[in-house]
Gaussian input, Z-matrix of N, CA and C with variables (Angstrom, degrees):
# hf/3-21g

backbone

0 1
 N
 C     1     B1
 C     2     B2     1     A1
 N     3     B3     2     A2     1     D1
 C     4     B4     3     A3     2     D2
 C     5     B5     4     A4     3     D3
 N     6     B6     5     A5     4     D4
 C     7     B7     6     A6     5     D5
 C     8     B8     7     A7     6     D6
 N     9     B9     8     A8     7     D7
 C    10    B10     9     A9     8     D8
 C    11    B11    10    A10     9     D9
 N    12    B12    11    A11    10    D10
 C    13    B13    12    A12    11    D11
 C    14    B14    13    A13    12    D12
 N    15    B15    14    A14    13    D13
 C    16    B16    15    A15    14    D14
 C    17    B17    16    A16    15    D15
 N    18    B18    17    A17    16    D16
 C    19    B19    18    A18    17    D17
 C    20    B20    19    A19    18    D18
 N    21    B21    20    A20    19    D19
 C    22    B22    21    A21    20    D20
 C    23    B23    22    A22    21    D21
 N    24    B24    23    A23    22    D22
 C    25    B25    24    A24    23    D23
 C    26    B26    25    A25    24    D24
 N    27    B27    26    A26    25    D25
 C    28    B28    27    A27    26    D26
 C    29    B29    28    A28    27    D27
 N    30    B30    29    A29    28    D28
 C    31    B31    30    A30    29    D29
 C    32    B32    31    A31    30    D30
 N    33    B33    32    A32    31    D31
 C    34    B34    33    A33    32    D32
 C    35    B35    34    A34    33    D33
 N    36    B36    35    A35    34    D34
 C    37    B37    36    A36    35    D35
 C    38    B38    37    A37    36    D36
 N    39    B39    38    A38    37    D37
 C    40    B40    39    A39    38    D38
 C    41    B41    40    A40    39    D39
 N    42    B42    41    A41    40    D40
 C    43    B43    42    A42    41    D41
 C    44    B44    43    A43    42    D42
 N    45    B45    44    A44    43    D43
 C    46    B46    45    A45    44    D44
 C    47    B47    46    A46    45    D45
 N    48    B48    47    A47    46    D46
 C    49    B49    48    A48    47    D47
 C    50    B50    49    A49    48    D48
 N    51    B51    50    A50    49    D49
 C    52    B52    51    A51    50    D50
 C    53    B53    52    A52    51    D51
 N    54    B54    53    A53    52    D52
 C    55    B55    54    A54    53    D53
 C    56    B56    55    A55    54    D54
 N    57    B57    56    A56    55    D55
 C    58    B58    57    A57    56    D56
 C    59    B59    58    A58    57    D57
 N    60    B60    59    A59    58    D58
 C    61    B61    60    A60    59    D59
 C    62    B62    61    A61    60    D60
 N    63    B63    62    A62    61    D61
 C    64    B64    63    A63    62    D62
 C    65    B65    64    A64    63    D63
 N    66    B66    65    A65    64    D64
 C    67    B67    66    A66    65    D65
 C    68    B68    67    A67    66    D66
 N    69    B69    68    A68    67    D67
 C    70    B70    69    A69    68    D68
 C    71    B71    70    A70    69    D69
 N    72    B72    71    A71    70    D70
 C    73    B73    72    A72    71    D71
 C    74    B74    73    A73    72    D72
 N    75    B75    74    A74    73    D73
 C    76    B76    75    A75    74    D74
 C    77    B77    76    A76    75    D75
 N    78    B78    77    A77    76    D76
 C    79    B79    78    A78    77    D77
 C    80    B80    79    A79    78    D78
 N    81    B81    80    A80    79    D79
 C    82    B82    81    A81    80    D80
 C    83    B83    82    A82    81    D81
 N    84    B84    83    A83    82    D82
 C    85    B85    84    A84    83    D83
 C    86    B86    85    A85    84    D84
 N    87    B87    86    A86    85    D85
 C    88    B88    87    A87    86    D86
 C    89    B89    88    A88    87    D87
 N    90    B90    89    A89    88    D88
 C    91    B91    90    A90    89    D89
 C    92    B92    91    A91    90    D90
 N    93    B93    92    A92    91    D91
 C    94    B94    93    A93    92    D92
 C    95    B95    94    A94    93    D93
 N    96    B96    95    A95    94    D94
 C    97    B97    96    A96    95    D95
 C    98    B98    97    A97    96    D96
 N    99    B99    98    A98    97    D97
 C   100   B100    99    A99    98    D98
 C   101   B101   100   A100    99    D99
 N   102   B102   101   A101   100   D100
 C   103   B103   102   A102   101   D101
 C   104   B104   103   A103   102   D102
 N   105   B105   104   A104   103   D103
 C   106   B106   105   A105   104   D104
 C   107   B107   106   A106   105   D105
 N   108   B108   107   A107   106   D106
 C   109   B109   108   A108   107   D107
 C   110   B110   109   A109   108   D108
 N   111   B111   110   A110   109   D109
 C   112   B112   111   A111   110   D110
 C   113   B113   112   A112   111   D111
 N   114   B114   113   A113   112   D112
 C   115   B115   114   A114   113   D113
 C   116   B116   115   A115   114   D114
 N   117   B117   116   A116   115   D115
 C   118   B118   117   A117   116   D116
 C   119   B119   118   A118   117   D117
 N   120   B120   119   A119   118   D118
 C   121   B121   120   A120   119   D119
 C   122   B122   121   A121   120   D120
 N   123   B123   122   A122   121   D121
 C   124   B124   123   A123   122   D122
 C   125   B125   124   A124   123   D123
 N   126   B126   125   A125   124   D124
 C   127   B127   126   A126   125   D125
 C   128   B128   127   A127   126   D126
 N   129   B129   128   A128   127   D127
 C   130   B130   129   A129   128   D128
 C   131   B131   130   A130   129   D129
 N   132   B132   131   A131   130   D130
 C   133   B133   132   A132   131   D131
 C   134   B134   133   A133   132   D132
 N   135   B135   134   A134   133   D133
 C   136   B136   135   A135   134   D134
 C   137   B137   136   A136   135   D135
 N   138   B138   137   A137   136   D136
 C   139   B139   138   A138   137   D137
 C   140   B140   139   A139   138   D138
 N   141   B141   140   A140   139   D139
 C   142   B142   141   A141   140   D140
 C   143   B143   142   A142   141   D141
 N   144   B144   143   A143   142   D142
 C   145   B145   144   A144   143   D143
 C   146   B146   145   A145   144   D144
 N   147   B147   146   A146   145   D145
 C   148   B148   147   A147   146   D146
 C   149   B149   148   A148   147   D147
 N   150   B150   149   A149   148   D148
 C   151   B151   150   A150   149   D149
 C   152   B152   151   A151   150   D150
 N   153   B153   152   A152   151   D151
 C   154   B154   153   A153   152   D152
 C   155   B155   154   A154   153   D153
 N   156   B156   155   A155   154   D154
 C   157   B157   156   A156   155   D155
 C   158   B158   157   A157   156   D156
 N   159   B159   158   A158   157   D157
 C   160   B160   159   A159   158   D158
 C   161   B161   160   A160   159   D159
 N   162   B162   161   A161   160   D160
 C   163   B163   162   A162   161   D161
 C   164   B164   163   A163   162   D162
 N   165   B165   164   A164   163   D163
 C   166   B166   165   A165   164   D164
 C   167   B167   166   A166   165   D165
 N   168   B168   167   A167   166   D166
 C   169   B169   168   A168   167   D167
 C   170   B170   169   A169   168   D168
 N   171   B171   170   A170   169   D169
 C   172   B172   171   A171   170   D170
 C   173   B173   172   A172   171   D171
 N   174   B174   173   A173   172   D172
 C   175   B175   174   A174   173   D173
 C   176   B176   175   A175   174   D174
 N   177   B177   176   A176   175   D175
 C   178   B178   177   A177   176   D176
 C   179   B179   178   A178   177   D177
 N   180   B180   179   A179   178   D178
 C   181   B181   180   A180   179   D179
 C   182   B182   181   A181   180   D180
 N   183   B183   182   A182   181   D181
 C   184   B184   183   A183   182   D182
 C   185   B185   184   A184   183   D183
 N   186   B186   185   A185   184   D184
 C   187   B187   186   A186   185   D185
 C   188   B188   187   A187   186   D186
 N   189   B189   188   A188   187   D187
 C   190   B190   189   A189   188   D188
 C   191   B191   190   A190   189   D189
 N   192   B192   191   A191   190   D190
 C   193   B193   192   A192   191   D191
 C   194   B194   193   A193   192   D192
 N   195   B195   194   A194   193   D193
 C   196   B196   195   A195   194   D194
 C   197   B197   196   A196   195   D195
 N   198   B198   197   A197   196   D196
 C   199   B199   198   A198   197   D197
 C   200   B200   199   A199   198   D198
 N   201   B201   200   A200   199   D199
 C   202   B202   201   A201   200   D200
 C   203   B203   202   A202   201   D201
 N   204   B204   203   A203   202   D202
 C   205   B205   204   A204   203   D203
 C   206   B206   205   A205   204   D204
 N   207   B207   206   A206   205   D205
 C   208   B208   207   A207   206   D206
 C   209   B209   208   A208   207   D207
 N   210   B210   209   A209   208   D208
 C   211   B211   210   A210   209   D209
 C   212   B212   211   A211   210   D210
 N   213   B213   212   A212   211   D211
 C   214   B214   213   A213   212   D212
 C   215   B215   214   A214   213   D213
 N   216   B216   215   A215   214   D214
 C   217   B217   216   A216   215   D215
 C   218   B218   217   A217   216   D216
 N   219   B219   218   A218   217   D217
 C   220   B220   219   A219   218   D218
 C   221   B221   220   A220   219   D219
 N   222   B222   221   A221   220   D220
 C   223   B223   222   A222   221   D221
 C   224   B224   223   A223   222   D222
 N   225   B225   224   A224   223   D223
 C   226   B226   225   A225   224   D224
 C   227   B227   226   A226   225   D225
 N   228   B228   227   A227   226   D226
 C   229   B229   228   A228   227   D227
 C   230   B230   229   A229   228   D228
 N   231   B231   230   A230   229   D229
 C   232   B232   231   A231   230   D230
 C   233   B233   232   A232   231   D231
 N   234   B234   233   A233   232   D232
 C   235   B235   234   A234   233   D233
 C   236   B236   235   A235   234   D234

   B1=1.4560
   B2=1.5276
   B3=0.9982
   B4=1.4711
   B5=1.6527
   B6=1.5950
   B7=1.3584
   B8=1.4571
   B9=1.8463
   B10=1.2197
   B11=1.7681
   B12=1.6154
   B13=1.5011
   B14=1.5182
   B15=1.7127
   B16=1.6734
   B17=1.9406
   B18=1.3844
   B19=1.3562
   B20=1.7680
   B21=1.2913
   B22=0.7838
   B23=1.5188
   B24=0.9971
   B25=1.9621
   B26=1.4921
   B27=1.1205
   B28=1.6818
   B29=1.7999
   B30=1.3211
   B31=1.2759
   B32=2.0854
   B33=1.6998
   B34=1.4087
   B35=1.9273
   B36=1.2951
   B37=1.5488
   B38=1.2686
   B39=1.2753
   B40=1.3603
   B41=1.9645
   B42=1.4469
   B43=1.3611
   B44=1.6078
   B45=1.2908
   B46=2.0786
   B47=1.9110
   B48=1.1167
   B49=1.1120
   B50=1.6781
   B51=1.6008
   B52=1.1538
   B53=1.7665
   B54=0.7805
   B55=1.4923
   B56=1.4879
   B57=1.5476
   B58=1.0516
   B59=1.6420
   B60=1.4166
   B61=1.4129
   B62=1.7247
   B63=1.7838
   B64=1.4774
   B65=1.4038
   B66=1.7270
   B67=1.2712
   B68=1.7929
   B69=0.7673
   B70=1.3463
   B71=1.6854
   B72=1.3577
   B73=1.2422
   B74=1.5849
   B75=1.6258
   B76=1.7899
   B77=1.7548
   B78=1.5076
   B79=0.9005
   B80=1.7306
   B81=1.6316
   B82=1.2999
   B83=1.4701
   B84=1.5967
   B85=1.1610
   B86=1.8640
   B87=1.4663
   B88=1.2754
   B89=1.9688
   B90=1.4804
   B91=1.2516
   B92=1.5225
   B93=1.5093
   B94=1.4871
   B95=1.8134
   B96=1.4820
   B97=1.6949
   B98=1.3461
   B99=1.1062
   B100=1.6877
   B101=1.9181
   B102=1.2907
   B103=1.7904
   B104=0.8816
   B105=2.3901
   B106=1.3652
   B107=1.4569
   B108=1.2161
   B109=1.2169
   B110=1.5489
   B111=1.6426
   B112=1.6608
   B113=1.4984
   B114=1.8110
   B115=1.5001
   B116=1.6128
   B117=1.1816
   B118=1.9521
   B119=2.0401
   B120=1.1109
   B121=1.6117
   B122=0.9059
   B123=1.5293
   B124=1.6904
   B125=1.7564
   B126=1.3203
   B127=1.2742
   B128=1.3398
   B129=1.1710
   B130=1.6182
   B131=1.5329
   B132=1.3150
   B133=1.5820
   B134=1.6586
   B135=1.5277
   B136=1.2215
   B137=1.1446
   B138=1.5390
   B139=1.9446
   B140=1.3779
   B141=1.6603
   B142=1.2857
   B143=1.7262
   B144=1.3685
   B145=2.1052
   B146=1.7251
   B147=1.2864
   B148=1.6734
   B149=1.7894
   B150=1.0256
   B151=1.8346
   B152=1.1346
   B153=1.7437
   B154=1.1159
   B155=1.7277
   B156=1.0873
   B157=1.6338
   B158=1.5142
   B159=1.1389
   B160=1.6044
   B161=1.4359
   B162=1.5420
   B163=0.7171
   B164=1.6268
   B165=1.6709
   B166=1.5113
   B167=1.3176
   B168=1.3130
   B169=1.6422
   B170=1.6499
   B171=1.1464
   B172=1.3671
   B173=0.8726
   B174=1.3372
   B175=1.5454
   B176=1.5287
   B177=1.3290
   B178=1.8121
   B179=1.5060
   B180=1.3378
   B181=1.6736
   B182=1.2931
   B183=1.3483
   B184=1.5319
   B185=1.3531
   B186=1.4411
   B187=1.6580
   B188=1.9099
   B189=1.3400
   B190=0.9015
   B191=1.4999
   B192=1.4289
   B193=1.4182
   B194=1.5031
   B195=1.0526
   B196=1.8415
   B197=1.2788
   B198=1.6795
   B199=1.0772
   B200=1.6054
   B201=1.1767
   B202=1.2780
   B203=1.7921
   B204=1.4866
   B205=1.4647
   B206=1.6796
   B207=1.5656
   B208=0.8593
   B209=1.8894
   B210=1.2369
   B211=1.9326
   B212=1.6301
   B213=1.3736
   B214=1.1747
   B215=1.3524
   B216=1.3408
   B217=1.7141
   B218=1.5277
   B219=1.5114
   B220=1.1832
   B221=1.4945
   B222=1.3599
   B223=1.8660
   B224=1.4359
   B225=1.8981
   B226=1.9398
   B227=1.3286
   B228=1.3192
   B229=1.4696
   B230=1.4651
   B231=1.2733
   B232=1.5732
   B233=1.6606
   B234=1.4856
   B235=1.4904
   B236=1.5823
   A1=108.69
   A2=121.24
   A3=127.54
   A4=101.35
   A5=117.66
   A6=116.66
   A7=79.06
   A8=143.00
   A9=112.66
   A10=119.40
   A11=96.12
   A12=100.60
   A13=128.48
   A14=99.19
   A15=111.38
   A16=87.77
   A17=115.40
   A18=126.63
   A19=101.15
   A20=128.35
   A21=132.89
   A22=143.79
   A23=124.97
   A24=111.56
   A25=111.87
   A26=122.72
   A27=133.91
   A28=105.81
   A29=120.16
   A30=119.57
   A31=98.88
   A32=91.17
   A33=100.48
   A34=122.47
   A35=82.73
   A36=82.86
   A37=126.04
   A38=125.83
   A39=125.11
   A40=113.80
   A41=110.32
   A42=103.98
   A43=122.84
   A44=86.87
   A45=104.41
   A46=92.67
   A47=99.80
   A48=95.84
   A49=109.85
   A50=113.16
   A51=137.04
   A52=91.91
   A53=116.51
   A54=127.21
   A55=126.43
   A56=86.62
   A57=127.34
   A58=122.26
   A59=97.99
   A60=123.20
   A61=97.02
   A62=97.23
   A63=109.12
   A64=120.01
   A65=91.05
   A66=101.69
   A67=117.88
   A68=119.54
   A69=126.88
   A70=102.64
   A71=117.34
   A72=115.08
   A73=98.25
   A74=116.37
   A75=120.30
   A76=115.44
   A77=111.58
   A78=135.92
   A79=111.72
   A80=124.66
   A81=139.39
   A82=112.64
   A83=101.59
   A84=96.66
   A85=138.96
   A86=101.94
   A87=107.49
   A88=114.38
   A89=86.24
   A90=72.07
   A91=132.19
   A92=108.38
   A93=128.68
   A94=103.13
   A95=89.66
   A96=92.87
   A97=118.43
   A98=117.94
   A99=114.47
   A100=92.30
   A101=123.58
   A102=112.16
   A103=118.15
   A104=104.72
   A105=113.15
   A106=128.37
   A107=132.75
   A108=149.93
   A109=90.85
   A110=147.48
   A111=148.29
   A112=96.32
   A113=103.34
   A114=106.73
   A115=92.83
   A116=116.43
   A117=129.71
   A118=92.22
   A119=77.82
   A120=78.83
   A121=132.89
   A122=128.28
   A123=138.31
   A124=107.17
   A125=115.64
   A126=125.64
   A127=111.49
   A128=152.60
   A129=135.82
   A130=96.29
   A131=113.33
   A132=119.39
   A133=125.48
   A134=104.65
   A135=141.96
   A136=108.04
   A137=115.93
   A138=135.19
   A139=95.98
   A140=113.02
   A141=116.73
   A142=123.81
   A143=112.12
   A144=120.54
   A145=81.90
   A146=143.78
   A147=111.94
   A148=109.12
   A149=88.55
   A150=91.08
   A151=106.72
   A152=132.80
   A153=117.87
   A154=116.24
   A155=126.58
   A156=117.06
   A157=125.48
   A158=120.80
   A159=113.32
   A160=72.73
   A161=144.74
   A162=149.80
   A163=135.79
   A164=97.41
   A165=125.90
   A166=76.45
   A167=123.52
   A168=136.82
   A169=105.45
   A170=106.03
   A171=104.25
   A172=115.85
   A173=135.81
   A174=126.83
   A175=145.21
   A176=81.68
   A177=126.16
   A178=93.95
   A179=112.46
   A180=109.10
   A181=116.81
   A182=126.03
   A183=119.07
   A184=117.14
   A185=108.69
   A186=119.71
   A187=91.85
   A188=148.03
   A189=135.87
   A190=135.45
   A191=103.41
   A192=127.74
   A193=84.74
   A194=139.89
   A195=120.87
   A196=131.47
   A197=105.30
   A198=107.23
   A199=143.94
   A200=110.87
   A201=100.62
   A202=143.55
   A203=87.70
   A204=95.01
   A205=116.42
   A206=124.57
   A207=133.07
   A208=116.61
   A209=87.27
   A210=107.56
   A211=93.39
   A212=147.73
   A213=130.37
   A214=115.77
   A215=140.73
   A216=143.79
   A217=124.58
   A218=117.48
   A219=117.93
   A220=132.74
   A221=99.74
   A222=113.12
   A223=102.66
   A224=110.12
   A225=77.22
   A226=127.93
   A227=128.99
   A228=106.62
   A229=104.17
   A230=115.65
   A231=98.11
   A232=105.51
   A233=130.08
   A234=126.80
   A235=97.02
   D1=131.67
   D2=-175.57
   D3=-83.50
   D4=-177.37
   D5=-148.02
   D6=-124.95
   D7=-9.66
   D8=171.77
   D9=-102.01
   D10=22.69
   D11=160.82
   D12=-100.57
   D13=9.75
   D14=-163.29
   D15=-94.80
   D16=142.20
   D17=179.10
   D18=-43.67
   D19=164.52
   D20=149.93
   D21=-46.41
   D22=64.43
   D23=-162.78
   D24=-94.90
   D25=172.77
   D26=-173.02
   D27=-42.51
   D28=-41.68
   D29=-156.93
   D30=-61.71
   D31=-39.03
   D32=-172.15
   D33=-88.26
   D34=-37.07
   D35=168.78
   D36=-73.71
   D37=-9.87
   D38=178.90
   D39=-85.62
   D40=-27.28
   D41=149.54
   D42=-48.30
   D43=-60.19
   D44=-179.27
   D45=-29.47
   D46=-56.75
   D47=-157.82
   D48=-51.60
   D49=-69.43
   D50=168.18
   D51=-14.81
   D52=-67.65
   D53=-176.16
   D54=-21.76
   D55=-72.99
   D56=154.31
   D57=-19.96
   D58=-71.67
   D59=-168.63
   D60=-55.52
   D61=-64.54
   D62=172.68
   D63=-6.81
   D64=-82.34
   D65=-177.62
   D66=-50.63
   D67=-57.15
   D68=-167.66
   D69=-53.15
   D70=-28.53
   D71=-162.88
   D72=-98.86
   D73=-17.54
   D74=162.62
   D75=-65.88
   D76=-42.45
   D77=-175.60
   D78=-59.52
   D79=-36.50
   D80=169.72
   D81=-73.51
   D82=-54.94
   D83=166.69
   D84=-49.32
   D85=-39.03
   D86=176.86
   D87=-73.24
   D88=-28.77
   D89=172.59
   D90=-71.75
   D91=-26.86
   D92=175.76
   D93=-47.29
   D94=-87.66
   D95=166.94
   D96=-19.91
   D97=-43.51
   D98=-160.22
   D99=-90.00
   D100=-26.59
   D101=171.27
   D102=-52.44
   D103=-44.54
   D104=-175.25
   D105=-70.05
   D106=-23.76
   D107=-166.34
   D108=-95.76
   D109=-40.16
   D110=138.89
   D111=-4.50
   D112=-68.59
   D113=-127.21
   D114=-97.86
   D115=7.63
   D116=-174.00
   D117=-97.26
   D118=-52.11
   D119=-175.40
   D120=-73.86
   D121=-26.52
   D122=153.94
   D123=-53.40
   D124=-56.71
   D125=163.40
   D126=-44.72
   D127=-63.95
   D128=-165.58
   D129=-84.32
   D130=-15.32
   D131=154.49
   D132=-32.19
   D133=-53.92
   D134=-149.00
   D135=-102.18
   D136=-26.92
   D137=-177.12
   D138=-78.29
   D139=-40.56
   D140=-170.10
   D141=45.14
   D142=-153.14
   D143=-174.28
   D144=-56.40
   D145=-21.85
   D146=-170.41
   D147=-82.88
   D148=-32.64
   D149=170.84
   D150=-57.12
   D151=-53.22
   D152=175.71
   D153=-61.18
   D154=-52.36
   D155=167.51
   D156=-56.45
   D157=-4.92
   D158=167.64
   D159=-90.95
   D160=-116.21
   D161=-129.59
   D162=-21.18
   D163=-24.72
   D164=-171.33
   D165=-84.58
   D166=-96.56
   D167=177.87
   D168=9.69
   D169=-70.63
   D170=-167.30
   D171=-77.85
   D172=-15.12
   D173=160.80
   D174=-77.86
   D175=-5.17
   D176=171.79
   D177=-79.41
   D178=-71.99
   D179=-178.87
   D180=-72.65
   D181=-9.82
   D182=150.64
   D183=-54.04
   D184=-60.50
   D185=-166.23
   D186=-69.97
   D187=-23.64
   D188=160.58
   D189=-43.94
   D190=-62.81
   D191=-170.85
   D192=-79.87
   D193=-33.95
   D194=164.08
   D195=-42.28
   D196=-65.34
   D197=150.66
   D198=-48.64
   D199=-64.75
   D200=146.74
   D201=-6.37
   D202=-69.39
   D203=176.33
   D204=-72.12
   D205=-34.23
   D206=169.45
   D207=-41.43
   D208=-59.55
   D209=-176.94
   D210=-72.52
   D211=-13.52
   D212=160.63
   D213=-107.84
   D214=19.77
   D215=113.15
   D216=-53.33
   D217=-34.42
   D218=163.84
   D219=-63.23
   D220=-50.32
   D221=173.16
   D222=-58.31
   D223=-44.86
   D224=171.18
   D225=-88.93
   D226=-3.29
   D227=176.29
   D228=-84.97
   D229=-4.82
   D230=174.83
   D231=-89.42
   D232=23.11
   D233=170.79
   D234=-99.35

């Protein structure tokens, strides 16, 4: 006789439960995530073409100050 034809008793239902709980507490969670990723995306919504121009911007003055710094490690080891 297998053990999922035996009635339910405390030993087993109290997993169920756990289970249970699990789920319900995956189920909140996903929903959370899913407001946050709503409320991220209306927001860069909202940043709109200037998010993209800071963003350009600064990568311009990244790749600047690289260079930069690069070409002033060189001038001193050649002193």
């Amino acid at each position: 006789m297998s053990s999922s034809a035996l009635p339910p008793g405390p030993e087993v239902s109290f997993p169920l439960l756990q289970e249970e709980q699990h789920q319900r507490e995956l189920s909140l969670l996903r929903k959370r995530l899913e407001e946050l990723e709503t409320t991220q995306r209306k927001q860069l919504q909202d940043l709109g073409p200037s998010r993209e121009r800071v963003t350009e911007g600064a990568y311009r003055d990244l790749a600047r100050n690289k260079m930069a710094g690069e070409g002033d490690a060189r001038s001193e080891d050649s002193k």
